[in-house]
N, C-alpha and C positions, 0 to 999 in steps of 0.2 A: 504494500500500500504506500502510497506517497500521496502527501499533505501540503498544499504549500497557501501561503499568503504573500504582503509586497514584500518581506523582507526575507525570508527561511522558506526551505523546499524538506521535508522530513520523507528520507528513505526508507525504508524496510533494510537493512543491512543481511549482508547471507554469512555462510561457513568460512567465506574468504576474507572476510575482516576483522573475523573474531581474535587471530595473531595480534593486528594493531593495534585493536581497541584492549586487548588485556593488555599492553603494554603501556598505552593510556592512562588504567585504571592504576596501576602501578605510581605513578605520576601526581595522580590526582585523587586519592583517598589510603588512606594512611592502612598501614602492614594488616592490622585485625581487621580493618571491614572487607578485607581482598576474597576473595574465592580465586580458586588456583584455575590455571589457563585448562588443564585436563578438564575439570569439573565444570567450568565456563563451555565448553564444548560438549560436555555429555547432556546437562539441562538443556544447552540450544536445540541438539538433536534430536529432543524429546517431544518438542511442536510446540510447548505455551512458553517457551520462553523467547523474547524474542528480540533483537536488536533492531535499532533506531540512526541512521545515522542524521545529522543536521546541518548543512549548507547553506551556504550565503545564495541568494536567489542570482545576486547579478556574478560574484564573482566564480562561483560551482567551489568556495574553499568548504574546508571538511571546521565548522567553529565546533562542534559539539555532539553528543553521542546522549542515550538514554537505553536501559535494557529494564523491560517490562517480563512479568508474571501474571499472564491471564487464565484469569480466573472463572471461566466460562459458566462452568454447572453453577458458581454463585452471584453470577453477574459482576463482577467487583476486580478491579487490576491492582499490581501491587509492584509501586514503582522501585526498582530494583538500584539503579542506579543512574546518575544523569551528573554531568559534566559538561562544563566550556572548555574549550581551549585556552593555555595561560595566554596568547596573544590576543584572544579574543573577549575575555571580560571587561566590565566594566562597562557592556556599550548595548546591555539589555537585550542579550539573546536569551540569558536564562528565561525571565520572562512571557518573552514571545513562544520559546519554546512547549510553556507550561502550557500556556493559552490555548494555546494550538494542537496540544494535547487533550486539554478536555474537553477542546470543540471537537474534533473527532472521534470521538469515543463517546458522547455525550447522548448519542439515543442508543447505543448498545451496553454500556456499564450500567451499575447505579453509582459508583465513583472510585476513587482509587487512594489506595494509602502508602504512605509517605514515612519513611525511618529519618528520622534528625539529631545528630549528636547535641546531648546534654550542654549549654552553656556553662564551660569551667572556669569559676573567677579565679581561681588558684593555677591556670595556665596562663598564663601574659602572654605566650604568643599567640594563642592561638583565641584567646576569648571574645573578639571584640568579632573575628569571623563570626564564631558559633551563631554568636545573636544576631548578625546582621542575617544568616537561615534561616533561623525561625523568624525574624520578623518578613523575610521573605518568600516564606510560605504561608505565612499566618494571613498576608496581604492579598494573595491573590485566592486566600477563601477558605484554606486547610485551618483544621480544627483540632488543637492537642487531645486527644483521650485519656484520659487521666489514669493511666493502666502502669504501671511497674516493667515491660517491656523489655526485655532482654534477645540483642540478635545472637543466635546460638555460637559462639566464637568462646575457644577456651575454657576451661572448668566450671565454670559458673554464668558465663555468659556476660554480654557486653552493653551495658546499658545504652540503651536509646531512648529518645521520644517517638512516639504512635504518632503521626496526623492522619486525619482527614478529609478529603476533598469531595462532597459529595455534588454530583453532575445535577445539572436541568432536570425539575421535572422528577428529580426522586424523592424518596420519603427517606428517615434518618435512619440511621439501618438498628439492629437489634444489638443484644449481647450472645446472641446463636448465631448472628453473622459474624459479628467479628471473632470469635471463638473458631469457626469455620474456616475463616480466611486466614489468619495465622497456624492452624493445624494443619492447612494444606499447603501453606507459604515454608513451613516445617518440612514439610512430607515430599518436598517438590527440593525447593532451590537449595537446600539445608541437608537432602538426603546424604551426604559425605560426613556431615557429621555425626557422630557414632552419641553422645552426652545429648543429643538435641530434647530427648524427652525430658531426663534431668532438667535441663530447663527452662524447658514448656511448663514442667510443673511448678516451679517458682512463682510460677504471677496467673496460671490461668483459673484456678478459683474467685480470685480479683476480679476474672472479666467480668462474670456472672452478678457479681455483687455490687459492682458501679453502677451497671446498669439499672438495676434496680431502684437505686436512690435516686439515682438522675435523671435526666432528659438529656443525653449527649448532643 
């Protein structure tokens, strides 16, 4: 499938790019959030997972990449990872990117969820990033879940923030959805990790129980 508006054209990326874009990823997301280039290859070849590539409409350059987790039987996508180019930030692709995302997807999902590192004021280098993610997810509409969250990476697991971005026209999903969507976000892109139940079980009794109080 290819997407485009006046500035960005979004490709469907295939088996041929997955070398460059893991070398990308390598680059552009720090050693624990990585999946290994073998595993990046086995998920692709499995159909829901799928790569994104993102070009400049006028010049065809390569500014940015995005690799999704469709989640068909629940309607709901689960953004895997998404990057700019270091040459290329700072000039509002991420954005247009997102846009353009959930305009295309927007009469087939109900919406898609979003992993975002924990703002750490005890990192100086890296803290004033974190928050300027969340406030640039939070901006174009994703909604933190207030869930305890762990991407399965190491003993215990790696804390992130949940969001969500719910598409046109859907209703707020449950705590049987999101429960779902992480079991099989688990069961899918995560299969290499052998601890993943360990901890699944950490926070998913939590899911059930937010739900409950709240109105997410």
């Amino acid at each position: 499938m290819t997407s485009e508006n006046l500035h960005i054209r979004i490709e469907r990326g295939n088996e041929n790019n997955i070398d460059m874009i893991h070398a990308y990823l390598q680059e552009d997301f720090p050693p624990e959030e990585l999946i290994t280039l073998s595993h990046f290859k086995d998920i692709y070849n499995k159909g829901k997972y799928v790569l994104y590539l993102v070009k400049d409409k006028t010049s065809n350059d390569l500014v940015g990449y995005f690799t999704l987790f469709l989640i068909d039987d629940l309607k709901f996508i689960w953004l895997d990872y998404i990057a700019i180019l270091k040459s290329f930030r700072g000039q509002g692709y991420g954005s247009l990117i997102l846009k353009e995302l959930f305009r295309m997807n927007e009469n087939k999902y109900k919406g898609v969820f979003i992993e975002v590192e924990h703002p750490d004021e005890n990192d100086s280098i890296h803290y004033l990033d974190q928050c300027k993610r969340v406030s640039f997810y939070e901006r174009l509409g994703a909604e933190h879940i207030p869930l305890n969250y762990r991407l399965p990476r190491g003993e215990v697991g790696l804390p992130l923030r949940l969001y969500f971005k719910t598409l046109s026209g859907t209703e707020m999903i449950s705590a049987v959805e999101i429960k779902g969507v992480i079991e099989s976000v688990f069961e899918y892109t995560h299969l290499d990790v052998e601890n993943r139940h360990m901890i699944y079980e950490q926070f998913v009794d939590e899911i059930l129980s937010f739900r409950i109080e709240n109105d997410f």
